[in-house]
C-alpha positions in Angstrom: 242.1 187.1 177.2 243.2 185.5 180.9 245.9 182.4 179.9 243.3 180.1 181.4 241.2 181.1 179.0 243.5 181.2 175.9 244.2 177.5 176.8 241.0 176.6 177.4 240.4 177.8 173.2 244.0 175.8 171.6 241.4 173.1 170.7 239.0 175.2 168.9 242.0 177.4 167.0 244.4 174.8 166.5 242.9 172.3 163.2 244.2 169.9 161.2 246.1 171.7 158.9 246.7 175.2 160.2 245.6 177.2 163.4 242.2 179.2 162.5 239.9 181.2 165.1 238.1 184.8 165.3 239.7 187.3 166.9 239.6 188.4 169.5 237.7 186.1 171.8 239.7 182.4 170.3 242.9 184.4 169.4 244.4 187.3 170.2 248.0 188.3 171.0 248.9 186.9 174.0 247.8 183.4 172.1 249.6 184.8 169.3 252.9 185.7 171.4 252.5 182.0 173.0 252.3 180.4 169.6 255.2 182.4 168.7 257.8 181.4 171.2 256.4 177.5 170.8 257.0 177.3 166.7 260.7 178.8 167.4 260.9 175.8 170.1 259.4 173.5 167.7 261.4 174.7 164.8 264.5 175.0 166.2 265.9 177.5 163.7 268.3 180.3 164.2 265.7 182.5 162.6 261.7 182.3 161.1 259.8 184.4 158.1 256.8 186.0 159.0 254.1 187.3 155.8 250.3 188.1 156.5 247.7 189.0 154.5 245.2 192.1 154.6 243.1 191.4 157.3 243.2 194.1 160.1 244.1 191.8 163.0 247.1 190.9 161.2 249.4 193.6 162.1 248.9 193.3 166.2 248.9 189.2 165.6 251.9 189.0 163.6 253.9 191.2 165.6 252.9 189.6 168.9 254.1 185.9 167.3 257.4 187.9 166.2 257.9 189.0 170.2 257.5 185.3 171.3 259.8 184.1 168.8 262.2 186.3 169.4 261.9 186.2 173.5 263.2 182.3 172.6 266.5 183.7 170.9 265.1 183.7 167.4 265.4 186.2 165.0 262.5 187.2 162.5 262.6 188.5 159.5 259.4 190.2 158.7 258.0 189.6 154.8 255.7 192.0 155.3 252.0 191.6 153.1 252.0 188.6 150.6 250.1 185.9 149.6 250.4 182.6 151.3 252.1 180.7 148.3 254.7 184.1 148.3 255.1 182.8 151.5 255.6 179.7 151.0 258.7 180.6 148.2 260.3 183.0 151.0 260.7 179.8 153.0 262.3 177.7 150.5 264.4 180.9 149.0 265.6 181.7 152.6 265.5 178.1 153.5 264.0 178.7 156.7 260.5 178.0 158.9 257.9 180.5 158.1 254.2 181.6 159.3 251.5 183.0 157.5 249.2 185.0 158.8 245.8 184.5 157.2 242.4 182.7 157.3 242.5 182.3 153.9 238.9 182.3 152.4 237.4 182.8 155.9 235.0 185.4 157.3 236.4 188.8 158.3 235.9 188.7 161.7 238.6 185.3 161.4 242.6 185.0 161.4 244.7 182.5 161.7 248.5 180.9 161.2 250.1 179.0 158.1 252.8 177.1 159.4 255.8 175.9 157.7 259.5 174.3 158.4 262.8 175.8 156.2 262.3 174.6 152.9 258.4 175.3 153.0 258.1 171.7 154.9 254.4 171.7 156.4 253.5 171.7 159.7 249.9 170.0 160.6 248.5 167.3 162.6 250.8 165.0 161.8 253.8 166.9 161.5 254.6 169.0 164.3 251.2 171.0 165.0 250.8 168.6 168.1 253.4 169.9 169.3 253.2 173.5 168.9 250.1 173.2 170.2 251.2 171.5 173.5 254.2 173.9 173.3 252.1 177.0 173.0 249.8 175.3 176.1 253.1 175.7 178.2 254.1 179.5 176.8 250.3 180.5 177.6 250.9 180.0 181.6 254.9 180.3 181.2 255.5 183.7 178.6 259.0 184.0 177.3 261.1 186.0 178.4 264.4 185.9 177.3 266.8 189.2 175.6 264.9 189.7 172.5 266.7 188.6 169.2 266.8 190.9 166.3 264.0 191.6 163.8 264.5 192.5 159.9 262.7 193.5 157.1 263.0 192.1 153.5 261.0 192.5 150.2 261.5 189.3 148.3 257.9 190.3 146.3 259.9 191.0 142.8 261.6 188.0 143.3 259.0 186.0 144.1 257.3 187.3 140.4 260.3 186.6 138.7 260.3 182.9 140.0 256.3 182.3 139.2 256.9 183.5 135.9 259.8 180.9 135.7 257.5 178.1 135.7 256.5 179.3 131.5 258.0 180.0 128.4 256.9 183.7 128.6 257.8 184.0 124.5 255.0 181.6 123.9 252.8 184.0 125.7 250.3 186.1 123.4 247.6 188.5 124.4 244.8 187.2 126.5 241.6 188.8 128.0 241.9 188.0 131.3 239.2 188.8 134.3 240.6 188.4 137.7 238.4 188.6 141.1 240.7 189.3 143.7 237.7 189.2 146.3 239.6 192.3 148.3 242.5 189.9 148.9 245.8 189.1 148.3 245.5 188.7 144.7 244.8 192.6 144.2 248.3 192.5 145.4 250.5 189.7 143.6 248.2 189.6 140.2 249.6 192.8 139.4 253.4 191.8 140.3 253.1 189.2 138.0 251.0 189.7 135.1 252.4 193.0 135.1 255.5 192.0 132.4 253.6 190.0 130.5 251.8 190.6 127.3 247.8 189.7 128.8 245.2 192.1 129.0 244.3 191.8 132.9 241.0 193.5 134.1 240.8 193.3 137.9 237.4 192.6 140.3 237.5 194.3 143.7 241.7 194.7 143.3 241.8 196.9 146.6 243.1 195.0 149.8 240.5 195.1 152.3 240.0 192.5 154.7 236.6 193.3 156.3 235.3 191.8 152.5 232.8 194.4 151.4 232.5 192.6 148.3 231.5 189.4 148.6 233.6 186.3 150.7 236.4 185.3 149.1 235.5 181.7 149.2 235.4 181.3 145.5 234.4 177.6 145.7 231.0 178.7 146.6 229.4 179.7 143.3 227.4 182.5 144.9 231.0 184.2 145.0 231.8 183.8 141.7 228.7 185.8 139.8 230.0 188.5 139.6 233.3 187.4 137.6 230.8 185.3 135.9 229.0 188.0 134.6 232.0 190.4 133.5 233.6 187.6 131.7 230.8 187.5 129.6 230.3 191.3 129.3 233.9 191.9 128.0 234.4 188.9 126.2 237.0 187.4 127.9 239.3 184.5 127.5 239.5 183.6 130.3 238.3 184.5 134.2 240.3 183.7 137.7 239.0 184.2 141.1 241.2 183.7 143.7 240.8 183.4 147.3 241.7 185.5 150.5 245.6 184.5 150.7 245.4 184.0 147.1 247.1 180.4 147.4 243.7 179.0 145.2 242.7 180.1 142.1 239.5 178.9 140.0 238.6 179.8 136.5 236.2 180.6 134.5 236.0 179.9 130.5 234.9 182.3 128.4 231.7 181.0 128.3 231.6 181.7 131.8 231.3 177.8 132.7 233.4 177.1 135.9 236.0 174.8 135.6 236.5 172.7 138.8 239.1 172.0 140.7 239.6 168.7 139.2 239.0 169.5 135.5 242.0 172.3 136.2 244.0 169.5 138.1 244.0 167.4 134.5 244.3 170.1 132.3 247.5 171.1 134.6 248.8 167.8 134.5 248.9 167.9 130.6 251.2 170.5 130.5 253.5 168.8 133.7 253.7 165.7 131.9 254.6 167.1 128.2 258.1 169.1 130.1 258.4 165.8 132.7 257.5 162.7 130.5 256.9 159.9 132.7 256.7 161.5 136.0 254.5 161.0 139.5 251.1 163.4 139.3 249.3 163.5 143.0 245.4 163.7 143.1 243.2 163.7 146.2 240.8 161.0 146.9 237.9 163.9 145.8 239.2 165.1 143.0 237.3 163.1 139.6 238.4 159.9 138.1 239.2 162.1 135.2 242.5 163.5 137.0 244.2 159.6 137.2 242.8 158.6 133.5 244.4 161.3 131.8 247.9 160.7 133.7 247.8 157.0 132.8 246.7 158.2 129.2 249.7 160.3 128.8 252.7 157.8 130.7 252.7 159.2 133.8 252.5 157.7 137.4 248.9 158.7 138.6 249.1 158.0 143.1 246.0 159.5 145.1 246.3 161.2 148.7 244.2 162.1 151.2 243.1 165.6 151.3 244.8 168.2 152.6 248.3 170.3 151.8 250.5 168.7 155.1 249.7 165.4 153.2 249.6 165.7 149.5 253.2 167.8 150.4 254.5 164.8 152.3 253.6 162.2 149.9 255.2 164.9 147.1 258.5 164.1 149.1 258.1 160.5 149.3 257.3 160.0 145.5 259.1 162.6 143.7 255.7 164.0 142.1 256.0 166.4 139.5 252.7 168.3 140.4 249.7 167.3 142.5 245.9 168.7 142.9 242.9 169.1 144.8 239.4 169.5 144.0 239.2 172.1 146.1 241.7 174.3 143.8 245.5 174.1 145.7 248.0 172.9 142.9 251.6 171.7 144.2 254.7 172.1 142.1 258.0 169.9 142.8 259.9 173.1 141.9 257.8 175.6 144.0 259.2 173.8 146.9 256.2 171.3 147.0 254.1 174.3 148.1 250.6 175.1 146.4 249.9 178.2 144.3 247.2 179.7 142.6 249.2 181.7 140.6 251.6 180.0 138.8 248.3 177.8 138.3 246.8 180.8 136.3 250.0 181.1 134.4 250.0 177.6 133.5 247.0 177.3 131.8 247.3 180.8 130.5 250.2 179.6 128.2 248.8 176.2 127.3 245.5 178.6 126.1 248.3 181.3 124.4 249.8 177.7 122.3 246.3 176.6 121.6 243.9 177.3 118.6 241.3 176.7 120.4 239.3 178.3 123.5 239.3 177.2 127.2 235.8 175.5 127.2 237.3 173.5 124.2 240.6 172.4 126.0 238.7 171.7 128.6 235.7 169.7 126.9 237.5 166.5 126.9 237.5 166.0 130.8 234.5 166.5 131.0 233.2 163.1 131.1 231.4 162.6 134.7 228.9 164.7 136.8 230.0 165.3 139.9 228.0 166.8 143.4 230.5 168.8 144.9 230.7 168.9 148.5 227.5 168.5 150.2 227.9 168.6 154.1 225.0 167.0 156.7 224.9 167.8 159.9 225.2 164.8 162.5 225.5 164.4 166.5 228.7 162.3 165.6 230.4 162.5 162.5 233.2 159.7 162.9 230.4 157.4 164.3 228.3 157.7 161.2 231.2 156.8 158.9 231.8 154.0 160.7 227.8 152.9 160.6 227.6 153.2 156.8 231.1 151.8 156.5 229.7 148.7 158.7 226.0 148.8 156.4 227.7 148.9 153.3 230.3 146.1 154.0 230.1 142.9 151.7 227.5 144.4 149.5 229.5 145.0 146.8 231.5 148.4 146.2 235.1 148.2 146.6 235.9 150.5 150.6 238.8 152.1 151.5 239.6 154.1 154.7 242.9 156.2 153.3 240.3 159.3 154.5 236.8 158.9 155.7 235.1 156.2 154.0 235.5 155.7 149.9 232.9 153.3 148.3 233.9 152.5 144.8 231.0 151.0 142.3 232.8 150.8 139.5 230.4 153.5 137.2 230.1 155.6 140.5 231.8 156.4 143.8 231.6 158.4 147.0 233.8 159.9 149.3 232.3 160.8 152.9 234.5 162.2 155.5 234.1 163.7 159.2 234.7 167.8 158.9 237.9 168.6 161.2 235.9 171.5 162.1 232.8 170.8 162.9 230.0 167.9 163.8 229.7 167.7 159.9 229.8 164.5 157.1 231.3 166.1 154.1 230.0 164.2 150.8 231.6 163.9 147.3 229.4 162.0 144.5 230.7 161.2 141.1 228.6 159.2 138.5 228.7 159.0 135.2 225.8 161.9 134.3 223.4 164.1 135.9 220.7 161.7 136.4 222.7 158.8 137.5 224.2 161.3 139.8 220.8 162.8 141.1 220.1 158.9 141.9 223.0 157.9 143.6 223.4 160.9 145.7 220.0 160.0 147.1 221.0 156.7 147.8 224.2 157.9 150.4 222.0 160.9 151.6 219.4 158.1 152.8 222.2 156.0 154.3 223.2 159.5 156.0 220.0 160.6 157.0 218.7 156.8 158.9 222.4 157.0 160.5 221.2 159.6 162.0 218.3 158.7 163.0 219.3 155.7 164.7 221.6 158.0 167.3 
């Protein structure tokens, strides 16, 4: 890839949260090199962690980001494979910036970067990913070239494990039936490393790392990807069944039913458990996640504030509050003693020993959230996604719900609400609908996929 070229694709690789694109043609390793030398720039550290996932294009990617880095003077210490919330602990243990390479639950043919400051800080739009990117745009047409610093390996996986397993009393553990799809990913990696010790019975789905996905994606917030844990849950009898995603960083689960339990749903059950061992404390929820998540906080004494979505600002807002624990809808779960950092894993581990104190199954911890009917994200195609937020927003103003712009546009009805926000991604409206059952839902997610639909129409 020519460096006109490579600077010509920063806007399509470089999103909102991370840096994302298919190799080779939107990122390859002279991009990779670039971004390299810019995050030690940016970072300003004496040294920076580097961890990728299984992908193929990892290896040549995260070795040409390690030669930029170091052609700035900065040494790297390579992590070697791990998951991104392993990652994510190497930069708070070592107390220094760190990159993931993964694309997370993305196609095969994808890779990308994970982006953090010492401390497992974040680094997105608003933090510094501006920056790298403009920094990067210079090292493109300008390559390093300075002595290169020294490079070192370390294995921090064991102690990573030991730390996840920290966040239970692993005496009050008692043996569980667990399924877990790994989707070829990370999590045929870590599961092992930390369920190992402990007293579940763990049957693994598609454990071997293999980043061409021959499987099925490892998206596991597309139902379609989660039949076949659905199905072996059922078969075995299981307690309890997790399917993670590519980095492993999410995790959803499956009762042993083989009902899902969303993102949100998971988020309150968590926050049960957070708020018995920190009474009082700050829980996070994005502006997505159910109704359910801030009711059961307030029930229990805690502090419920909501965010917008995304992990560079549910971590920030961690900072600025304190919070215990936070959640998303989408499945990332944020611990105030994991470094503010999300992880699917200790996740698993959480609910695993509020299900080892129970006397009763999953679907019956779980039965009392589940109190609203909720769409899931449905996404609509549009010429101009910002501009059609703005339309409704306008349509909808004075006519009674209660609006708020903290991301996208929120309309508020009291017994219902939506959330509609532009994709970062792509010419996209992304819509959440919560009502308070399945028909009331079925009706009022007509009524905003109307509003959508003659928004359109009139550009």
């Amino acid at each position: 890839m020519g460096s006109l070229h490579a600077v010509a694709q920063l806007d399509a690789i470089f999103k909102a949260y991370d840096i994302r694109g298919t190799y080779p043609d939107q990122l390859d390793e002279s991009t990779a090199r670039a971004i390299g030398a810019a995050f030690a720039t940016f970072a300003t550290s004496s040294r920076i962690a580097i961890a990728r996932d299984m992908r193929p294009s990892g290896v040549a990617l995260a070795s040409a980001f390690a030669a930029g880095a170091r052609a700035c003077g900065t040494e790297v210490i390579e992590l070697g494979m791990g998951s991104t919330d392993f990652c994510y602990y190497a930069s708070g243990h070592l107390d220094a910036p760190a990159a993931m390479f993964t694309a997370s639950h993305n196609p095969a043919q994808y890779n990308g970067i994970k982006l953090c400051l010492s401390g497992a800080r974040p680094v997105g739009e608003e933090s510094g990913l501006v920056e790298v990117k403009e920094l990067t745009e210079r090292f493109l047409k300008e390559p390093a070239a300075g002595d290169l610093a020294p490079t070192s390996s370390l294995d921090l996986l064991d102690a990573w494990a030991t730390h996840v397993r920290g966040f239970v009393d692993t005496a009050a553990l008692r043996p569980l039936r667990v399924v877990a799809d790994t989707a070829n990913g990370m999590g045929g990696l870590v599961g092992p490393l930390v369920f190992g010790p402990l007293p579940f019975e763990v049957e693994y789905l598609y454990p071997e790392l293999d980043g061409t996905f021959p499987n099925h994606p490892a998206d596991p917030i597309q139902p379609e990807n989660l039949v076949d844990l659905t199905a072996k849950v059922r078969e075995v009898g299981a307690d309890v069944g997790l399917a993670f995603d590519g980095d492993a960083d999410r995790v959803f689960l499956i009762d042993e039913t083989g009902a899902g339990v969303s993102g949100s749903l998971t988020t309150a059950l968590v926050a049960t458990s957070m708020l018995a061992s920190h009474p009082g404390s700050t829980v996070l929820y994005n502006l997505i996640c159910s109704k359910v998540v801030p009711e059961t906080v307030t029930a229990l004494g805690g502090t419920a504030v909501r965010t917008r979505v995304g992990h560079s600002y549910i971590k920030q807002v961690m900072a600025e509050t304190g919070a215990v624990f936070g959640g998303e809808h989408s499945g990332h779960y944020y611990y105030r003693e994991n470094f503010r950092a999300d992880s699917g894993i200790i996740t698993a581990l959480v609910v695993l020993e509020l299900m080892s104190r129970a006397t009763t199954p999953l679907s019956e911890l779980v039965a009392p959230f589940r109190r609203y009917a909720d769409s899931g994200e449905i996404n609509t195609a549009v010429t101009d996604p910002h501009a059609a937020v703005e339309s409704i927003a306008a349509t909808l103003a004075g006519t009674g719900p209660q609006l708020d712009r903290l991301d996208g546009l929120t309309a508020d009805y009291g017994d219902w609400w939506f959330n509609l926000r532009p994709s970062n991604t792509e010419p996209l409206l992304r819509l959440n609908v919560e009502a308070a059952d399945a028909a009331a839902l079925t009706h009022h997610m007509n009524t905003v996929l109307a509003l959508i639909e003659a928004c359109s129409e009139r550009s």
